[in-house]
C-alpha positions in Angstrom: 86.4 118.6 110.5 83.0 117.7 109.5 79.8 115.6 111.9 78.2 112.8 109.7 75.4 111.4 110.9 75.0 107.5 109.2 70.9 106.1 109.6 71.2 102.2 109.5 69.2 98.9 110.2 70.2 95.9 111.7 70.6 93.5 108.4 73.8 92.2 107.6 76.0 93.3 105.2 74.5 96.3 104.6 76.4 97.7 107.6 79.6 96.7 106.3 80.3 99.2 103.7 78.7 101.8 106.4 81.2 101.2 108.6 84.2 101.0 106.7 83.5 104.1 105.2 83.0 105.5 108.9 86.0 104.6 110.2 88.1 105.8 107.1 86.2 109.3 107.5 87.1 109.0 111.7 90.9 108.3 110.7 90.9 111.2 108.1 89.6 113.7 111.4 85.8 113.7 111.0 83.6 112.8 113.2 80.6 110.3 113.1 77.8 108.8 114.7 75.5 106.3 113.9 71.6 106.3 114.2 70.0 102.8 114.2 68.3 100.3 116.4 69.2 99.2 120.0 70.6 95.8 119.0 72.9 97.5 116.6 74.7 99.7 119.5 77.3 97.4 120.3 78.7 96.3 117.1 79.3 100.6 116.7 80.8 101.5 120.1 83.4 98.2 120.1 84.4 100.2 116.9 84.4 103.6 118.6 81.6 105.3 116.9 79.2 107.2 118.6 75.7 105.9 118.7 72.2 106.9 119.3 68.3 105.2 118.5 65.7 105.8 116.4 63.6 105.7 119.2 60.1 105.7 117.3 61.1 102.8 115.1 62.6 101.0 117.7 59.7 101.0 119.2 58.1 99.1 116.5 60.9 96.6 116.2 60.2 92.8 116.7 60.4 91.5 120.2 60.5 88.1 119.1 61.1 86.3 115.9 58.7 87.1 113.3 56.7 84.7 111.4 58.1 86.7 107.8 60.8 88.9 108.6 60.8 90.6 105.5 57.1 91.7 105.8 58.3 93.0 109.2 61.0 94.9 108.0 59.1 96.9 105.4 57.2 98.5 108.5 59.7 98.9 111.1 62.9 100.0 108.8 62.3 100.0 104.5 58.6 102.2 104.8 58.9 103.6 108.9 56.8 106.6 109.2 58.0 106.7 112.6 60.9 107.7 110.7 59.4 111.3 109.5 59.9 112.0 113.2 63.0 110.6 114.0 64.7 111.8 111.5 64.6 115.4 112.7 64.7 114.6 116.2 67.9 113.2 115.4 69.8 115.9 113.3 68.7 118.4 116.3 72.4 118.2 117.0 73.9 119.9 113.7 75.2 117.5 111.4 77.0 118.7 108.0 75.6 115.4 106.0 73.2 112.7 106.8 74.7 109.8 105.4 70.7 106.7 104.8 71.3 103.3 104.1 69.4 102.7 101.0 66.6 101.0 101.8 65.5 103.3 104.7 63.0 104.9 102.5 61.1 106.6 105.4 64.2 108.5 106.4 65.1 109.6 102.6 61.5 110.9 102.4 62.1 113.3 105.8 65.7 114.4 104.3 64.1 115.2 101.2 61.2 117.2 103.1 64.1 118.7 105.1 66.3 119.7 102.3 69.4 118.7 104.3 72.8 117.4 102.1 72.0 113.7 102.0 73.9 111.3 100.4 71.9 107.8 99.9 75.0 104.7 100.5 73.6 101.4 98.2 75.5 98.6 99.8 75.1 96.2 96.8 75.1 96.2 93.4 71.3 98.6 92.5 70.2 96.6 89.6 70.6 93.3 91.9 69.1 94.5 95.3 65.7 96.7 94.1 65.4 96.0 90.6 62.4 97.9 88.7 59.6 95.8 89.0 61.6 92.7 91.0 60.9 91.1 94.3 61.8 93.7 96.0 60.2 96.2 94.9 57.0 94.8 94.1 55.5 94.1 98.1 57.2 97.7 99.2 56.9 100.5 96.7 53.0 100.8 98.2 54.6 101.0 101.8 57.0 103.1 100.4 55.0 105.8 99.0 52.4 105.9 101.7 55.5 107.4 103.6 56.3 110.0 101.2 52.5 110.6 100.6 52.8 111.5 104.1 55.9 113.4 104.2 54.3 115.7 101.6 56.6 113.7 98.4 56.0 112.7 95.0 55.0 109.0 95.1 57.9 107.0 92.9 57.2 105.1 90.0 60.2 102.7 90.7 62.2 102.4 94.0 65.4 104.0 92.6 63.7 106.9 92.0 63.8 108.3 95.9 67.3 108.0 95.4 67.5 111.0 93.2 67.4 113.8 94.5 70.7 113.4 96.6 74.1 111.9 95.6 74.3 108.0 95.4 77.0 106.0 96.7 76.9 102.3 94.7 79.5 99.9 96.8 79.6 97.6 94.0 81.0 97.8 90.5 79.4 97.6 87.1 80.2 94.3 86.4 78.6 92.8 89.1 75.2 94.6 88.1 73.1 92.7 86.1 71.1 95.7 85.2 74.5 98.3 85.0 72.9 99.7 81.5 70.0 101.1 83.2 70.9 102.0 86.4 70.6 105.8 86.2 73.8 108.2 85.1 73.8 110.0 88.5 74.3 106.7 90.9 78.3 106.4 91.7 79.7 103.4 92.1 82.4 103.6 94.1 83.0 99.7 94.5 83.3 97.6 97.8 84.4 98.9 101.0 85.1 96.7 103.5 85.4 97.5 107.5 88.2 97.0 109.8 88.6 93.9 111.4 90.7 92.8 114.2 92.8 90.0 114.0 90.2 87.0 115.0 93.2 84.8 116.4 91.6 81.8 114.9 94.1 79.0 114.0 93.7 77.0 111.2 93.1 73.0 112.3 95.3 71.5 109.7 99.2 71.2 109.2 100.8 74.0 107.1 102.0 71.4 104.4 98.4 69.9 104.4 98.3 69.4 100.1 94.7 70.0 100.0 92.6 72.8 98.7 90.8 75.0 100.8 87.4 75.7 100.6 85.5 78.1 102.6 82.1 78.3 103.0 80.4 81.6 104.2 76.9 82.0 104.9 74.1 85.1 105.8 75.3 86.4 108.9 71.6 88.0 109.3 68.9 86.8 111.4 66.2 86.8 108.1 67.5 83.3 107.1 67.9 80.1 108.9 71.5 78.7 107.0 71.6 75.3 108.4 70.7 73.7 105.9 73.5 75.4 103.3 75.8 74.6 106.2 75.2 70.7 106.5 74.8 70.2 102.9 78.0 71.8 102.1 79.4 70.0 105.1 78.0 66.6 103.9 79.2 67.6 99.9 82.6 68.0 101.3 83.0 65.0 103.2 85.6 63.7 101.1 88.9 63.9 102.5 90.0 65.7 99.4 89.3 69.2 100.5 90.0 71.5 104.2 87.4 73.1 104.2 86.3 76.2 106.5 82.9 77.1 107.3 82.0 80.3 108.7 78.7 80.2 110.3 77.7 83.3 111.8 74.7 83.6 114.1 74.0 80.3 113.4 73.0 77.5 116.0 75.4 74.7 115.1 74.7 72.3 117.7 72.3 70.2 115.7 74.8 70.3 112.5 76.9 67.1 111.9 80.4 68.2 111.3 82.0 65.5 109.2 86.0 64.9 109.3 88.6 67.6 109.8 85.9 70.5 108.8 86.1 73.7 110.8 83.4 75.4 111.9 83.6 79.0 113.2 81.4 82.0 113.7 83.6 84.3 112.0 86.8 84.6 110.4 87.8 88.1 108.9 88.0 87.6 104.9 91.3 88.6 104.7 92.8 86.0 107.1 91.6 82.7 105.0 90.6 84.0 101.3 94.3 84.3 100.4 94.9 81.0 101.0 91.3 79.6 99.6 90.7 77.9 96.1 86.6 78.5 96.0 84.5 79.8 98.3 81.2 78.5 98.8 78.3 80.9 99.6 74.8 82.5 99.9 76.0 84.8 97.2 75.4 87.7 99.7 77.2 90.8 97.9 80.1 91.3 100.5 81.1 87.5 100.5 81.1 87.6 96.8 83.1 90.9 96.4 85.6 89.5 98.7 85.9 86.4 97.1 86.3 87.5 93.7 89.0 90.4 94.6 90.6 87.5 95.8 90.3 86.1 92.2 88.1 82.9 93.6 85.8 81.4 91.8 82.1 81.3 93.7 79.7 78.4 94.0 76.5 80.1 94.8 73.3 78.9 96.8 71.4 82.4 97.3 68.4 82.6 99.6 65.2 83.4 98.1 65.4 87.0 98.3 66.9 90.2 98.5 70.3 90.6 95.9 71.2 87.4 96.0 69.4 85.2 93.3 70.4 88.3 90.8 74.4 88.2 91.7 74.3 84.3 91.8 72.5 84.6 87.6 75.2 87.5 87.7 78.2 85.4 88.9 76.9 82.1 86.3 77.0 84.8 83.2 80.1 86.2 83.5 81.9 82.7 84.2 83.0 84.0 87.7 81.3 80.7 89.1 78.0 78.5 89.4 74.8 79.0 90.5 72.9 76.8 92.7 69.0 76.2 93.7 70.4 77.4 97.6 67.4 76.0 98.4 67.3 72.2 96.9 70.7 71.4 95.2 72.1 68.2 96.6 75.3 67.5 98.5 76.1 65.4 95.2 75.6 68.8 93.2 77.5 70.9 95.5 80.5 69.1 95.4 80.2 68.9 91.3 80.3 72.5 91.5 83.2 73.0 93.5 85.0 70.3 91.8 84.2 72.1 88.7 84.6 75.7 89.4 88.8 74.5 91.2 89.5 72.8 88.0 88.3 74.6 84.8 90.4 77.2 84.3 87.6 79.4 82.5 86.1 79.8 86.2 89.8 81.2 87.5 90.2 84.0 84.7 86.4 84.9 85.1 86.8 85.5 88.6 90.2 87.2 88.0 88.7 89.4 85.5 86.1 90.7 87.8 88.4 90.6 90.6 90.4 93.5 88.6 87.3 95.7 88.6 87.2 95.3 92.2 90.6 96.2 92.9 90.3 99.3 90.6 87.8 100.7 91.5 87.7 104.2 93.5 86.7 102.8 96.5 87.0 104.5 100.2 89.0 107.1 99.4 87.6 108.1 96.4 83.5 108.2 98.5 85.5 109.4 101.5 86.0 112.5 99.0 82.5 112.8 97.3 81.3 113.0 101.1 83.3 115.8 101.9 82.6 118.1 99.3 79.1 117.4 100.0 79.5 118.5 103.3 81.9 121.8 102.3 78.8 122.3 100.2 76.0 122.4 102.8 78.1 124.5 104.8 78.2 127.4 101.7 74.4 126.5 101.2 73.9 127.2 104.4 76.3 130.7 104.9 74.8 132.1 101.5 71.5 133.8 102.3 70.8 134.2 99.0 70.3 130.3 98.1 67.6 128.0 99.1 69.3 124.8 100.6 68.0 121.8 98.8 68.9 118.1 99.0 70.9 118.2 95.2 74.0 116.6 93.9 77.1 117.4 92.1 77.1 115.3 88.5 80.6 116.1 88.6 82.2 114.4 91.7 83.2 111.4 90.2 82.6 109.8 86.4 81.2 106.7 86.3 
């Protein structure tokens, strides 16, 4: 048995792959806790993980809704000094492998100055989320290597590049990356791993012989992004009596929406409960929705938000054929329900999505990073038994092949 200890933030679908990949290392015997921010502890005990905060940077977390909350998130989470300290704090217990979301670049710098077996968990495709010289990385890499300045590390030249000492896990696929050609030989991707849900015990509004196609719409479940407008344009686009359609709407207020027809509107529905029975699925183009979605073989009309991976899987979506990308933040009612009309009917759209739908399906997935994280941590144990070695934060190049 081996003691990971996960560092995470309260996003959104970055803690997905996080905790599937928990739980399938609790069920094979391990144990696990998690290391975040207070208004994550919940959503990890009601799954049975252990839990504990980073209390310096939670200290600096937002007690009301920020103005910009991605200018807020570079200090408190992406670029935390506070983290230098809670790192170590935090691994006084004795784990085998510290297991940092990707974007917690103040922790990766303190695992890096501590030389303990890290392995860095990307929860999107890497040349989509922090592309060299994108959106991303522009307004952070300063943040970011003030941090390591001060954690005694090498400034980076690109954001990738304080992935490399330790072994990178890629939840994505290839085809999904728009930038897969560069991304660097050592990152793994190990493709999508979802967590367990419960059954929701939603029931589905319309009669089992109802003829018409299902579309579900699915939305940011974070709190960086107000979706209402997505919602009630989709809503109004849909308004047709042609489709069902289903609209997932997270953490959204809906009481000001108007809900057209026989629409359904519910705060969450497990993917695997509707998307069988879906023809499109209508989205923010966030990369879990669109990774369930296209296993599923769906094609994807796409209205990203203005950051983050989003616009870069949406472009990435339109090249391959998979679906259509939208303006999330202008197209028209009229526009959306072209787009769904278009994406249901051509079959081009069907055998994209199929096509990437196969890489999906194929790839290693849990069991396969379930594996590269246990050799890491039979690793650090023999580091840390041999007196002769000096324990640094490296990785195997041989765990898995791209």
């Amino acid at each position: 048995m081996f003691r990971y200890l996960f560092l995470t933030w309260p996003g959104a679908g970055n803690q997905v792959p996080a905790t599937g990949l928990a739980c399938e290392l609790v069920a094979q015997g391990h144990e696990v806790v998690f290391a975040g921010y207070e208004v994550q502890r919940e959503r990890f005990e009601q799954l049975g993980l252990g839990f504990r905060t980073l209390e310096g940077a939670q200290r600096d977390w937002p007690r009301a809704q920020p103005d910009n909350w991605m200018r807020a998130l570079v200090g408190t989470v992406w670029a935390s000094e506070k983290h230098l300290t809670d790192v170590p704090e935090a691994l006084a217990a004795s784990y085998d492998v510290l297991v940092v979301d990707c974007l917690m670049f103040g922790a990766l710098a303190a695992a890096e100055r501590l030389g303990v077996p890290t392995v860095v968990l990307v929860h999107s495709a890497p040349g989509a989320l922090v592309p060299p010289g994108g959106a991303v990385e522009a307004p952070m890499l300063g943040a970011v290597n003030a941090v390591r300045v001060a954690a005694g590390r090498t400034p980076a030249s690109r954001l990738w590049d304080a992935w490399l000492p330790f072994l990178t896990l890629c939840t994505s696929v290839p085809e999904l990356d728009p930038l897969a050609a560069e991304v660097p030989a050592e990152f793994r991707y190990v493709g999508p791993i979802a967590e367990p849900a419960p059954p929701s015990g939603w029931r589905p509004p319309w009669s089992e012989t109802d003829p018409r196609p299902l579309v579900v719409a699915s939305f940011s479940t974070g709190v960086a992004w107000d979706q209402t407008s997505r919602i009630q344009r989709t809503l109004d686009a849909l308004d047709d009596g042609q489709h069902r359609l289903l609209v997932t709407t997270g953490l959204m207020d809906t009481t000001a929406l108007s809900v057209p027809g026989d629409a359904a509107l519910v705060p969450f529905v497990p993917h695997a409960e509707v998307l069988p029975s879906a023809a499109v699925v209508v989205t923010h183009a966030g990369h879990g929705t669109v990774a369930a979605a296209l296993a599923h073989g769906l094609p994807v009309v796409c209205l990203p938000n203005e950051a983050a991976d989003q616009p870069a899987l949406a472009h990435q979506i339109a090249r391959t054929g998979a679906g259509i990308a939208l303006d999330g933040e202008r197209a028209t009612p009229a526009q959306i329900k072209d787009a769904v009309t278009a994406v249901r009917r051509r079959d081009g759209y069907v055998a994209s999505a199929g096509k990437l739908g196969e890489a999906i399906t194929t790839a290693p997935g849990v069991t396969a990073a379930v594996s590269m994280l246990e050799q890491a941590a039979s690793q650090g144990r023999r580091r840390r038994v041999d007196p002769n070695q000096v324990e640094t934060p490296g990785r195997d190049p041989g765990l898995l092949d791209r």
